[in-house]
N, C-alpha and C positions, 0 to 999 in steps of 0.2 A: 447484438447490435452491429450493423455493417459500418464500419467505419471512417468507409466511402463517403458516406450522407452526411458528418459533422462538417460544419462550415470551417473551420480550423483543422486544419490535420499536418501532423507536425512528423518530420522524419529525422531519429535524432540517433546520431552514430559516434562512436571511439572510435580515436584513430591515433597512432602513433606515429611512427614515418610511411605508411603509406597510405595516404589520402584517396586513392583510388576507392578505398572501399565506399564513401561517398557515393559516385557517381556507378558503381558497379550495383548495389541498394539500390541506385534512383532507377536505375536502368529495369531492374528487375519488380520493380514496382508497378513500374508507371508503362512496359511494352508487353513482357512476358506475365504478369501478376495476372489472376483472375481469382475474384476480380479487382481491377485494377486501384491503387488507392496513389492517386497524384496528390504529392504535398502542396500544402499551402505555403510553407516555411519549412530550412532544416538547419537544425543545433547539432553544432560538431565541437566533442568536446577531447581535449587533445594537450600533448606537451607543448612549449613555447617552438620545439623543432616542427614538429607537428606541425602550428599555425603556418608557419614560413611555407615550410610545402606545400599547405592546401591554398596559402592567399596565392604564391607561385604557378602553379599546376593547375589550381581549379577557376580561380578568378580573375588569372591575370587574360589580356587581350591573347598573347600568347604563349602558349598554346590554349589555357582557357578553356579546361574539357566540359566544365560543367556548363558553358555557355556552346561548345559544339556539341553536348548531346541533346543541349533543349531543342537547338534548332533542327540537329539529323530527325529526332523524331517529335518534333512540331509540338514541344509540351509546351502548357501556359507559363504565366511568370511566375515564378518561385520563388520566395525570399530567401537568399543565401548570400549575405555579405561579409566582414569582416566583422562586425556587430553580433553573428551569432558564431560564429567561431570562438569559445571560449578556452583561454589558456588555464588550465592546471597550475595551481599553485602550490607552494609549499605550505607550514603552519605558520611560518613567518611571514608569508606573502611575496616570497619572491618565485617568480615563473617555475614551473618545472621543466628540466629538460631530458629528464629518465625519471624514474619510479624504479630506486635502490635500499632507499631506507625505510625501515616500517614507521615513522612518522611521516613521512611521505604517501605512505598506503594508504595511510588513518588521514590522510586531508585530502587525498584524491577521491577517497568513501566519500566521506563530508561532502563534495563536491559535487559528484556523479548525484549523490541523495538529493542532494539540493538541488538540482536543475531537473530531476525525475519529479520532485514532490512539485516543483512552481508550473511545470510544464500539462501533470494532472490535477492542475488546482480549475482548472478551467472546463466547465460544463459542456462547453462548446467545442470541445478539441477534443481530439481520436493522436494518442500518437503511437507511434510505431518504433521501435528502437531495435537498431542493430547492436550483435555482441558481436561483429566480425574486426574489429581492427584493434592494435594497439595489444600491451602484454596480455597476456591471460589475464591480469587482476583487473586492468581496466575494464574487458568484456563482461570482466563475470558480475561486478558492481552496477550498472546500468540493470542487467537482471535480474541480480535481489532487488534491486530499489525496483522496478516493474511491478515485479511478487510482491512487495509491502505496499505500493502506492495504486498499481495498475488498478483501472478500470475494466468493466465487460467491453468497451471498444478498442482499450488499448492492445495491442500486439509485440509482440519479441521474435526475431529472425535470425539465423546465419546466412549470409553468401557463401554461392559455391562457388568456382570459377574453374573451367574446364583444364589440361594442362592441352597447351606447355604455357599456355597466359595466367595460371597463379602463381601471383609471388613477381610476376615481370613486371619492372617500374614501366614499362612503357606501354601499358596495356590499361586504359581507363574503363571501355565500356564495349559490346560488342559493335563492329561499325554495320550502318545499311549495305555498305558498297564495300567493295573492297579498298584497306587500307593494311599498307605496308608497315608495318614493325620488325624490329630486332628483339630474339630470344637472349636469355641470360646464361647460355653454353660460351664456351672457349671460340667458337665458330661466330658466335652469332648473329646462326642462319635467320635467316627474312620470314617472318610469318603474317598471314592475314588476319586481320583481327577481325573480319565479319565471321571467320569459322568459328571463333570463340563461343562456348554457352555460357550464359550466368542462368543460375536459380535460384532460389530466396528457399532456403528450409525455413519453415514458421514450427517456434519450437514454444509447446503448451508451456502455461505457467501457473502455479498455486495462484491466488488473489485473495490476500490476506487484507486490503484494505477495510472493510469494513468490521471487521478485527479490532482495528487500531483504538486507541482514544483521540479524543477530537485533539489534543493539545500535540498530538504528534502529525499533526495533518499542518499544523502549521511552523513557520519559516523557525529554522534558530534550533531543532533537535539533531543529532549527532546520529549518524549509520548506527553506530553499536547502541545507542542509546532506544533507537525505533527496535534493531533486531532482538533487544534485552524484555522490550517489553512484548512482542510479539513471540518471543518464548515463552515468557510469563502466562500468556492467554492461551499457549497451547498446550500450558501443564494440566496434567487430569484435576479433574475439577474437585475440588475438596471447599469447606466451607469451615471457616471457625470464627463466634459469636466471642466479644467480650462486653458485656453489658454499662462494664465501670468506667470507660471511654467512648463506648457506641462506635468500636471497631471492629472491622471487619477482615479477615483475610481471604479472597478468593483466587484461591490456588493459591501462586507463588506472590497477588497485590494485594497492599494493605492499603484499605482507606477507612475512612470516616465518614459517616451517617449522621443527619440531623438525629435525635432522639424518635422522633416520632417515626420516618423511615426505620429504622434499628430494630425498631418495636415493632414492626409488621413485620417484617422481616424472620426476626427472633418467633414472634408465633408460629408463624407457617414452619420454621423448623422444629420449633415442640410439636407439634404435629407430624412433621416428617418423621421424626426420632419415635413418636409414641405409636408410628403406622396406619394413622387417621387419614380417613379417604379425603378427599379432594373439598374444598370449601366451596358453594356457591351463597350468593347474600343473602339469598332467601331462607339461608339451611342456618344462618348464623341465629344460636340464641343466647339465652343471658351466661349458660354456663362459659361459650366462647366468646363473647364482649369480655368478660370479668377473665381472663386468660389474657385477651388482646392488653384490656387495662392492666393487667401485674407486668406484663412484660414493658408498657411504658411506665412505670412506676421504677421499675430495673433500671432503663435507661435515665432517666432523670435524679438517679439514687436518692431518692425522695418518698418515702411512703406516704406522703400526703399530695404526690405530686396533681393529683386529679383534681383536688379541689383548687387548685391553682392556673388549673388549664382547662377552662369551664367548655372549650369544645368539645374538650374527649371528657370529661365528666357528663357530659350533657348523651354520650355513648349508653351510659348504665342504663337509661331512660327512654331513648329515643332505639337502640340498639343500630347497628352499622346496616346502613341504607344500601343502595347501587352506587350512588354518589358518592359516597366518603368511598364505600371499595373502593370504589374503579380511580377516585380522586391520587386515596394514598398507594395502591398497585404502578398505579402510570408514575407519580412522583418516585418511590424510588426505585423503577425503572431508569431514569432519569438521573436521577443520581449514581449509578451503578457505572450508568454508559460513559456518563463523562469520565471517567476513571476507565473504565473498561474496555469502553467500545461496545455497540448494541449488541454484535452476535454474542459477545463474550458474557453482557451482561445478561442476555436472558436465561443463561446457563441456572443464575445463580437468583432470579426473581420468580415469582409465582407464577405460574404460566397456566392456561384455561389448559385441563384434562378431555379430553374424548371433544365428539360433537353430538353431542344430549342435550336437548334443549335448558336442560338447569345443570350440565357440566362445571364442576366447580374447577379454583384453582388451587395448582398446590406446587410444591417444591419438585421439579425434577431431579433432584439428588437423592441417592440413596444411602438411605442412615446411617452406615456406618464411616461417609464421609464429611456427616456433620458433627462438629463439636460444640460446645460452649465452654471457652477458656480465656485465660489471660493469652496475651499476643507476646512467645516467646520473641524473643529478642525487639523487642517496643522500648 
C-alpha cells in the first residue's frame, strides 16, 4: 500500500534536545524521498526541554526552521503546532526533563504506545515514524509500538546527515542557496549548509498487529502488557482441553469457551489425537454426531445434557447440516480471536485441508501437542 495515496499521513518523531531531527525527516521526505510522502500533520514526542526547543527553533517567527523549510521548498500546509508537540511525563504526571529512572522508561513506553496505537487507530492515515532523535530508549519504543501496531502503509526511518552537520545545533535542513553556519570545532569554521546531504534509511519491521487481540488495539493497555501477550501468540502452539470449566490453553493463553464452542472444538482434537482425516459435512455420520454429542455432554458435565438442549439433540436425528458446521466453526472462530487475535486464532480452530472439492476440516496441530487436562496453575 503506497502511503502517499492515504488522505491523512502523519510524520511522527522523538526528540530529545535536538529538534532538528524534525525538519531533517521532513526535508527527506518531502524533497529527496521517492517517492515522496508530504505530511499532512507531525507528532513530536519529546521531554518538557525538548518542547522548549522545538516551540524555539522550529515554530517560533525566528528563526522558525520548520516554517523556512516549507517555504525554501514550496511544501503545502502542514499541521505542526504546539498542540501536537507532546511532552513526556512521568507516572506521576509531572513533565519529563531526562529519562533516568526505570519508572520513567516504564511511562515513557506507556506513552510513545499510546500515541503509536491512537495515531494507527485511524483507516485513513499512513504514518511514518522516525527513531532518529532523543536517548536510545526513546527511538527504540516508537519502533516496537510500529511492530505491535503498524499497518501495511505505515513506515519506520532513521536520518542520516552527512558530517561535519551531524550532531551541529545549527544545522536544521539542507539549504537551496547557499547558507552560512558555524561548525562545532574549537575554530568554528563557517560551513554551507546547502553541501549538506540528508537520507532517510527506511528500516523493515515485523507487523505483529493482526496478532494482537482486539482489547489491546484499544486505549488504556500498558507496553509491557501488549509485548506479554504478543509473546504469548508467538509461543509454539500447544493446545490443552479441560472439559470441567470449558477451558482452554493456547500456548502460553488461557480462556474460556461457551460449552458448545468447547465441544466442537474438543472433537476435532479427538480426531487430531486418534489421527482421523480431515471432516467434511457430508462425510459426518451418526458414529461422529454421537462423538460431537459426548463431547458436549463433557462440557455441560451433565449426562443428560441433550435432552435439555433440544438443538443439539435434535443433531442425533437430523445429523450436522453445512449450516450448523459452518454456523459453530465461524462462532468459535470468533471466540478464539477475541482472546487471541485472528492469525493467532486460526492456529488453534479447524481449518478446511487441501482444495478437493469435499476437502474436509481439521485441526492443524499435531498430536502430540494436544492434551486433555486440568489447567495447571487455574
Amino acid at each position: 500500500m503506497n502511503p502517499d495515496r492515504y488522505p491523512r499521513r502523519i510524520l511522527l518523531c522523538v526528540a530529545g534536545l535536538s529538534p532538528q531531527i524534525v525538519t531533517e525527516t521532513l526535508y527527506a521526505l518531502t524533497v529527496t524521498g521517492e517517492p515522496r510522502f508530504i505530511p499532512t500533520e507531525i507528532h513530536l514526542l519529546t521531554t518538557a526541554n525538548g518542547a522548549e526547543r522545538a516551540r524555539l527553533t522550529l515554530l517560533s517567527d525566528e528563526p522558525g526552521w520548520f516554517h523556512r523549510l516549507r517555504r525554501d521548498y514550496g511544501l503545502p500546509d502542514i499541521r505542526f503546532a504546539l498542540d501536537t508537540i507532546h511532552i513526556l511525563r512521568a507516572a506521576d504526571g509531572r513533565p519529563l526533563d531526562d529519562i533516568r529512572q526505570p519508572a520513567d522508561n516504564e511511562a515513557i513506553a506507556d506513552a510513545i504506545t499510546a500515541k503509536v496505537r491512537e495515531l494507527t487507530a485511524d483507516p485513513d492515515g499512513a504514518v511514518h515514524a522516525s527513531i532518529a532523535g532523543g536517548r536510545k530508549t526513546m527511538g527504540f519504543y516508537p519502533g516496537y509500538a510500529l511492530s505491535l501496531f503498524g499497518r501495511p502503509q505505515d513506515r519506520l526511518s532513521h536520518v542520516l546527515v552527512s558530517s561535519p552537520f551531524e550532531s551541529n545545533p545549527n544545522f536544521f535542513y539542507p539549504a537551496p542557496v547557499e547558507r552560512v553556519i558555524f561548525g562545532n570545532g574549537p575554530d568554528q569554521r563557517p560551513l554551507d549548509a546547502s553541501d549538506a546531504t540528508v537520507t532517510l534509511a527506511d528500516i523493515p519491521f515485523v507487523r505483529l498487529r493482526d496478532g494482537l487481540q482486539e482489547s489491546l488495539l484499544r486505549e488504556g493497555t500498558s507496553f509491557s502488557e501488549v509485548v506479554r501477550q504478543a509473546q504469548r501468540n508467538l509461543a509454539a502452539p500447544s493446545l490443552m482441553l479441560d472439559a470441567a470449566t470449558c477451558r482452554v490453553r493456547c500456548g502460553e493463553t488461557a480462556l474460556r469457551l461457551t460449552p458448545i464452542s468447547f465441544a466442537w472444538l474438543a472433537w476435532f482434537a479427538r480426531r487430531a489425537l486418534e489421527g482421523l482425516p480431515p471432516l467434511h459435512w457430508k462425510r459426518v455420520g451418526p458414529a461422529e454426531v454421537e462423538a460431537f454429542l459426548a463431547e458436549h455432554r463433557a462440557a455441560l458435565n451433565d449426562p443428560l445434557a441433550d435432552d435439555q438442549h433440544p438443538p443439539i439433540a435434535s443433531r442425533r436425528l437430523e445429523g450436522i447440516d453445512k449450516a450448523f458446521f459452518e454456523e459453530r466453526t465461524s462462532k468459535l472462530k470468533r471466540e478464539l480471536s477475541r482472546v487471541l487475535g485472528g492469525p493467532t486464532a486460526a492456529r488453534y480452530a479447524p481449518q478446511r485441508q487441501g482444495t478437493q472439492r469435499l476437502a474436509g476440516h481439521a485441526l492443524g496441530l499435531e498430536p502430540h501437542r494436544i492434551r486433555f487436562a486440568g489447567l495447571e496453575g487455574e
